[in-house]
C-alpha positions as CSV (number, residue, x, y, z in Angstrom):
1,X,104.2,274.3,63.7
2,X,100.1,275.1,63.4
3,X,98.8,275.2,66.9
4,X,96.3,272.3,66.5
5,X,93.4,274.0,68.3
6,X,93.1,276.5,65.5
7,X,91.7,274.2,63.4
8,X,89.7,276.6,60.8
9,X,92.2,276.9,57.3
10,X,91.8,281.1,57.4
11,X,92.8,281.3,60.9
12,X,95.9,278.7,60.9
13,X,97.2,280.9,58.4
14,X,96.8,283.7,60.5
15,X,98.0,282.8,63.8
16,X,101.2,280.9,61.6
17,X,102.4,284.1,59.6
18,X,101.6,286.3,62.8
19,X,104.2,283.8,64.8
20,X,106.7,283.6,62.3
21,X,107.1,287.5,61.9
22,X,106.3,288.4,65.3
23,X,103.5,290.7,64.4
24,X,100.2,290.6,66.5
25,X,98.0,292.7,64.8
26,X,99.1,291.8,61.1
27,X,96.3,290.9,58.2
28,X,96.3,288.9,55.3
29,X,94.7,290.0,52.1
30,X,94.1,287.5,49.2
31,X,97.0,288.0,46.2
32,X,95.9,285.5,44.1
33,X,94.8,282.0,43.8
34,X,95.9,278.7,41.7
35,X,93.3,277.0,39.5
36,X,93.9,273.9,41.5
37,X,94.0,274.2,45.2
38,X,96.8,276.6,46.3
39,X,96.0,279.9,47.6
40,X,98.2,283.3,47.8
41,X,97.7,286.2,50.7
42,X,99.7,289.5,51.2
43,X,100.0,290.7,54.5
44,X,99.3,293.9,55.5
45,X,100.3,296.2,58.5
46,X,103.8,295.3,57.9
47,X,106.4,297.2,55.3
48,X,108.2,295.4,53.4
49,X,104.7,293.2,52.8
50,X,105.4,289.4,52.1
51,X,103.3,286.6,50.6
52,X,101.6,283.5,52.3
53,X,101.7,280.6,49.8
54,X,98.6,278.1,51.4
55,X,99.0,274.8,50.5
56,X,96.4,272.7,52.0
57,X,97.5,269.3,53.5
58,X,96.1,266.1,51.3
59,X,95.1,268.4,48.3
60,X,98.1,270.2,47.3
61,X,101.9,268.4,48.4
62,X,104.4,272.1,48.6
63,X,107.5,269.5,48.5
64,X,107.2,269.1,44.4
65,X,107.4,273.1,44.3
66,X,110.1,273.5,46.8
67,X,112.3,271.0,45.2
68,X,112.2,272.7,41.7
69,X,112.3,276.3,43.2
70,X,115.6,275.1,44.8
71,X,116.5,273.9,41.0
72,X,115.3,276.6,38.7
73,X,117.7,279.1,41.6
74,X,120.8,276.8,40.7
75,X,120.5,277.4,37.3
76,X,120.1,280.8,37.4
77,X,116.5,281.4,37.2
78,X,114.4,284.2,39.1
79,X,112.2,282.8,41.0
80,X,110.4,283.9,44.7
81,X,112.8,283.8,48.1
82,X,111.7,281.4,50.5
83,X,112.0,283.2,54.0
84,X,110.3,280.7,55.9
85,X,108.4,277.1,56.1
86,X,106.6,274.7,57.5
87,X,105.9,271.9,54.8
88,X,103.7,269.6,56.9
89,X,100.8,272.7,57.4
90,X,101.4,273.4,54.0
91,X,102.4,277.3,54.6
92,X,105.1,279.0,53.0
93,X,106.4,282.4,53.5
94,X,108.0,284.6,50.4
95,X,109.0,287.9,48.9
96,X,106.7,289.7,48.0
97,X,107.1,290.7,44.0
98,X,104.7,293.1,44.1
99,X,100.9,293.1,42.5
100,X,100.5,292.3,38.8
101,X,102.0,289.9,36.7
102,X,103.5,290.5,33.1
103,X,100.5,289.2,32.2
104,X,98.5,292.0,33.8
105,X,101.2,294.9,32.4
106,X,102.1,293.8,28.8
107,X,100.7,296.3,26.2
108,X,101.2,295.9,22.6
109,X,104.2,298.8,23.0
110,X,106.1,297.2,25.5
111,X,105.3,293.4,24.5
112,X,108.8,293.4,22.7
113,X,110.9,294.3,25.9
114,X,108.7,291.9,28.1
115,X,108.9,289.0,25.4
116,X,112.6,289.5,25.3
117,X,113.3,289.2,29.2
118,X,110.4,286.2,29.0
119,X,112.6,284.5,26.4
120,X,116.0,285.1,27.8
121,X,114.6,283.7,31.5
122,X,113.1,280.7,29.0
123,X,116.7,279.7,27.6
124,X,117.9,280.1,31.0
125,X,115.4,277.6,32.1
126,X,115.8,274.9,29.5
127,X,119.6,275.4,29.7
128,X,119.6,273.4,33.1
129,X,121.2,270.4,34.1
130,X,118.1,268.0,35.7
131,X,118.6,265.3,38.2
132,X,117.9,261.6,37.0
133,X,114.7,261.6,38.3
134,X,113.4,263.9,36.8
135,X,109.8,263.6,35.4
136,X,109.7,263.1,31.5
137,X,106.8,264.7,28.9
138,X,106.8,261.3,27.4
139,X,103.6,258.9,26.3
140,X,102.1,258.9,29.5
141,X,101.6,262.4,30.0
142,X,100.7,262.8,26.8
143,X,98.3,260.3,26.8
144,X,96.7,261.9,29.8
145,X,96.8,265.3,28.2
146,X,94.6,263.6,25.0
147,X,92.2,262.1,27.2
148,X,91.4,265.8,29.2
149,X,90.3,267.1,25.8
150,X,88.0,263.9,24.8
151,X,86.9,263.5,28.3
152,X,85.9,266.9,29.2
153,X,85.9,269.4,26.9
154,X,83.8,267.1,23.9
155,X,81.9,264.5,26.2
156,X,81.3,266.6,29.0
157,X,81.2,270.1,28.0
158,X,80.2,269.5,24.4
159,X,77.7,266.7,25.3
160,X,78.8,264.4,22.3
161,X,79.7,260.7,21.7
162,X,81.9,260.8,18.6
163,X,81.2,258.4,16.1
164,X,83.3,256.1,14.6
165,X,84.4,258.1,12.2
166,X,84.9,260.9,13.9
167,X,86.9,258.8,17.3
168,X,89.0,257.3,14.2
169,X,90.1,261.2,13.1
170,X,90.9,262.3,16.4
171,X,92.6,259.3,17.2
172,X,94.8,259.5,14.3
173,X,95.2,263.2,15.3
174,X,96.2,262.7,18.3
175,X,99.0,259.9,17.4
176,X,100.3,262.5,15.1
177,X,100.8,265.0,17.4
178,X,102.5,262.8,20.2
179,X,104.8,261.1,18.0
180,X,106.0,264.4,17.0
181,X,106.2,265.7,20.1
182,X,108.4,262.9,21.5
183,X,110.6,263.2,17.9
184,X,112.1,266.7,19.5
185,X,115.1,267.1,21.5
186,X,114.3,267.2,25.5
187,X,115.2,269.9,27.9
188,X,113.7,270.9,31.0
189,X,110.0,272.1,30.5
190,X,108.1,274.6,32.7
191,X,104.3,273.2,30.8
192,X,102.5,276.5,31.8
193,X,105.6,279.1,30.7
194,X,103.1,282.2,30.0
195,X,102.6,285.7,31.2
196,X,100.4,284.9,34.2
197,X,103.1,282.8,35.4
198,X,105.5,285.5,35.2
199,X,106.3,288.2,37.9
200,X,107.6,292.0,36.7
201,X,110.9,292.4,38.9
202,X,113.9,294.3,38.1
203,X,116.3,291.0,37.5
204,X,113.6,288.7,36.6
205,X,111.1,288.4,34.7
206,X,110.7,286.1,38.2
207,X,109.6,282.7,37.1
208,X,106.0,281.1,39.5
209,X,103.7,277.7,39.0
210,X,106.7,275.9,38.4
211,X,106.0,272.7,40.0
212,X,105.2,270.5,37.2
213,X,108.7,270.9,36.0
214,X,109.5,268.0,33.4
215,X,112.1,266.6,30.8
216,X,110.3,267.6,27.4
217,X,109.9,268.9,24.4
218,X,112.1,272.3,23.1
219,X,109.3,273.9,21.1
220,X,106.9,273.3,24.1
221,X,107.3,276.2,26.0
222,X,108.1,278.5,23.5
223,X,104.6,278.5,22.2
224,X,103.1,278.4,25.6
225,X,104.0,281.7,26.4
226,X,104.0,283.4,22.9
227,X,100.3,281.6,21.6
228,X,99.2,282.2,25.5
229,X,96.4,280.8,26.9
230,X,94.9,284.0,27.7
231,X,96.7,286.6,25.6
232,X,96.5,286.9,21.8
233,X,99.3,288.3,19.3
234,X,99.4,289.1,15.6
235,X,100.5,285.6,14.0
236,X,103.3,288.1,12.7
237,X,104.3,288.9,15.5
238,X,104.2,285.9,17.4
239,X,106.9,284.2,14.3
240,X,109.3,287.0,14.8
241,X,109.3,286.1,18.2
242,X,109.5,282.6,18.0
243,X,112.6,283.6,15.6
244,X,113.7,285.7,18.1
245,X,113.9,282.7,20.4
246,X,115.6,280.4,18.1
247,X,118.3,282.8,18.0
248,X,119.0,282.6,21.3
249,X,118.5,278.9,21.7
250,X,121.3,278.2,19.1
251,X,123.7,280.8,20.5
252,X,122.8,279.4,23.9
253,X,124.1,275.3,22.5
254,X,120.5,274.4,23.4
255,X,119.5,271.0,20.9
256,X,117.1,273.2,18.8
257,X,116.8,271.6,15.4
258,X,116.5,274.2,11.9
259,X,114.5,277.1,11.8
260,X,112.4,275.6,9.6
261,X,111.6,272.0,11.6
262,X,111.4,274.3,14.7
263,X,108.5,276.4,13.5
264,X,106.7,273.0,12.5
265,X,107.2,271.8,16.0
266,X,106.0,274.8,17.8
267,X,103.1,274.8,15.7
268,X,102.1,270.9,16.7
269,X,103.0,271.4,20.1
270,X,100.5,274.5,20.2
271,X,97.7,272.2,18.8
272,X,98.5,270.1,21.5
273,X,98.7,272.4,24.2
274,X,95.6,273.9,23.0
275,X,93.5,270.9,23.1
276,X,94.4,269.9,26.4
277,X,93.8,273.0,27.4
278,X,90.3,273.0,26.1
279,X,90.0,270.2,28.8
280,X,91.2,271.4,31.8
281,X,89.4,274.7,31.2
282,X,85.8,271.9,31.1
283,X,86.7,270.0,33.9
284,X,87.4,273.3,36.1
285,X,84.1,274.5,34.7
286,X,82.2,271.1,35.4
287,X,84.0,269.5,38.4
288,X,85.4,272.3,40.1
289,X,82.5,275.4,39.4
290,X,85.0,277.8,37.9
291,X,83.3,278.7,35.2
292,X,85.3,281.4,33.9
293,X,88.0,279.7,32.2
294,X,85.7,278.2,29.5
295,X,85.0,282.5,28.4
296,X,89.0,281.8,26.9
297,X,87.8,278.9,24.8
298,X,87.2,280.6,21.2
299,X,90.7,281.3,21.7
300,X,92.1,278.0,21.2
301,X,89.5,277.8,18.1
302,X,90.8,280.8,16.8
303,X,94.5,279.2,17.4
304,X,93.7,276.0,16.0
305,X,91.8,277.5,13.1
306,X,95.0,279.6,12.1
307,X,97.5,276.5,12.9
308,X,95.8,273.1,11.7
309,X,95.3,273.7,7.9
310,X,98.8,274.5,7.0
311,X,99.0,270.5,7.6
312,X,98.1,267.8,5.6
313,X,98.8,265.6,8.0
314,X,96.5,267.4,10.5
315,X,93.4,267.1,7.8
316,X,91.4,264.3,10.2
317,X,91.4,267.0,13.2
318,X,90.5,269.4,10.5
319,X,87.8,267.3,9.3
320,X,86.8,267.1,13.1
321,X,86.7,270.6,14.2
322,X,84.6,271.9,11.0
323,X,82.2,269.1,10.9
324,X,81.5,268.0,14.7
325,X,83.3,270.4,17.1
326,X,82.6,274.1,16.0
327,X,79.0,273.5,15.2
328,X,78.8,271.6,18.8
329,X,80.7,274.4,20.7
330,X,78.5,276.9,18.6
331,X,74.9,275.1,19.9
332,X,76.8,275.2,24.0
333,X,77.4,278.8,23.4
334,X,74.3,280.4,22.5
C-alpha cells in the first residue's frame, strides 16, 4: 500500500514503484499521458525498464481497465503484462513495450504490413465472447456522443446558437446516423481502435486505452483506425483496406453483412465518430486547457467533406456544414 505520509501524487509514485522492485535509487521519467487523467512513467536505472500506469484515486477508477485487460488476454489479444498492483492508490506496474507507438512508426511504405497486423489483432478482438454485462454502444451512448459535438464543438468552440432550421438538419442527421448504427450486427468494440492506441511488439501489434470496451457496432472500429483521428490515408487506400478487413471478418464467421452495405456502414459510422470527436477535442480545449487537439480539427472536415455527399440521406448535415459550420470554424480559425 502508499505510505500515507507521502501524500504529494509525484512522490507516492516514487516511493510505490521503488518498494515494489526493491530499487532505492530508481527514477521515473514521463512515457506518455491519457487525454483524460491517467498518466504513464518509465523507470530508469533499472534494465529491463518497466512502466508506471498512475491512476489517480476519484478521477480515473483502474478496475474498468483491469477487467477488460484480463478479457481482451482470454481471447487472444496482445495487450500489456500486469507485474504488479495496488488498485486502491491507483498504481499499476507493466512491461514496458518500448517508446513509440505504430502511430509514431507507420510510414506510407510500411503502412501495409502495420494495417495488416492492426487488422488481424482487430478480428481477434471483435471475435470474443463478452460477459452479460457487458456495456452496449446503444442509444444512450450515442445520444451522449451527439450532444459532445452540439455542446462543445458548435456552441462552445464555434460560439453559435443554431437556428431552427439548422437544429432541425442536425437533428435529423443525427437520427440517421444512430439508427444506422444500431441497424449493424454487434461485437465487441474497442471505440478508440487507432494507431496511437497501438504498441509495435513482435507478437502484437499490443492492443492499449482499452477500457471503454463495449457491445457495438462491426464497422465501428474498422474506420476508427483506418480514417484515424490523427493520421490521414489516400481514400484509395483506405477502401482497399477496409476490403482487406472484410476479408478477414467473413473468413473469421464474424456477422459482417455484404461488401457493399459494409462500406455504407463504415462510412456513417466515420461521420459519427468524427463529429463526436470534433467535441471531445472542444471540450479538452475549453474545459481541460489542452489546446492541441483542436490543431486535428480540419481533419474531420476534410473527412466529412469526402464522406457526407455520397448520401442523399446525409444532405441536412450537408446543408449544415456548407452553410453554418465551415464558414463558423473558418471565422474561429483566423
Amino acid at each position: 500500500m502508499t505510505d500515507p505520509f507521502v501524500n504529494d501524487r509525484s512522490q507516492q509514485r516514487l516511493h510505490w514503484v521503488r518498494a515494489v522492485l526493491g530499487t532505492p535509487d530508481l527514477l521515473l521519467e514521463p512515457a506518455s499521458s491519457d487525454a483524460g487523467f491517467r498518466s504513464y512513467w518509465r523507470t530508469a536505472g533499472i534494465t529491463p525498464s518497466y512502466i508506471l500506469m498512475d491512476s489517480p484515486p476519484g478521477q480515473d477508477d483502474v478496475r474498468p481497465w483491469l477487467r477488460v485487460r484480463d478479457m481482451l488476454e482470454t481471447g487472444g489479444v496482445r495487450v500489456p503484462q500486469v507485474l504488479a498492483r495496488d488498485i486502491d492508490a491507483g498504481f499499476l506496474l507493466l512491461e514496458d513495450l518500448g517508446g513509440p507507438t505504430v502511430a509514431q512508426v507507420i510510414d506510407a511504405d510500411t503502412a501495409d504490413t502495420h494495417m495488416a497486423g492492426a487488422i488481424a489483432q482487430l478480428v481477434r478482438l471483435q471475435s470474443m465472447a463478452l460477459p452479460a454485462d457487458m456495456p452496449v454502444f446503444g442509444e444512450a451512448l450515442l445520444q451522449r456522443d451527439a450532444g459532445l459535438f452540439e455542446d462543445w464543438f458548435v456552441r462552445r468552440h464555434l460560439g453559435i446558437a443554431l437556428g431552427c432550421d439548422d437544429a432541425e438538419r442536425l437533428q435529423l442527421a443525427q437520427r440517421r446516423l444512430m439508427d444506422a448504427m444500431l441497424a449493424q450486427p454487434r461485437v465487441p468494440t474497442h471505440r478508440d481502435f487507432m494507431l496511437r492506441n497501438l504498441m509495435p511488439v513482435a507478437d502484437g501489434p499490443a492492443v492499449l486505452d482499452f477500457q471503454d470496451l463495449v457491445l457495438g457496432p462491426i464497422a465501428y472500429d474498422p474506420v476508427s483506425l483506418l480514417r484515424d483521428a490523427f493520421l490521414s490515408w489516400p481514400e484509395p487506400r483506405v477502401e482497399r483496406w477496409l476490403r482487406d478487413y472484410h476479408a478477414r471478418a467473413v473468413a473469421a464467421g464474424l456477422p459482417v453483412p455484404a461488401l457493399d452495405l459494409f462500406l455504407r456502414d463504415a462510412d456513417w459510422c466515420g461521420v459519427q465518430r468524427h463529429l463526436k470527436i470534433l467535441g471531445i477535442f472542444a471540450r479538452l480545449h475549453h474545459r481541460d486547457g489542452k489546446p492541441r487537439y483542436l490543431q486535428d480539427a480540419p481533419r474531420f472536415f476534410a473527412y466529412l467533406d469526402a464522406v457526407v455527399p455520397k448520401y442523399r440521406e446525409l444532405d441536412p448535415l450537408r446543408e449544415l456544414l456548407e452553410r453554418t459550420l465551415k464558414p463558423a470554424f473558418a471565422r474561429v480559425t483566423t
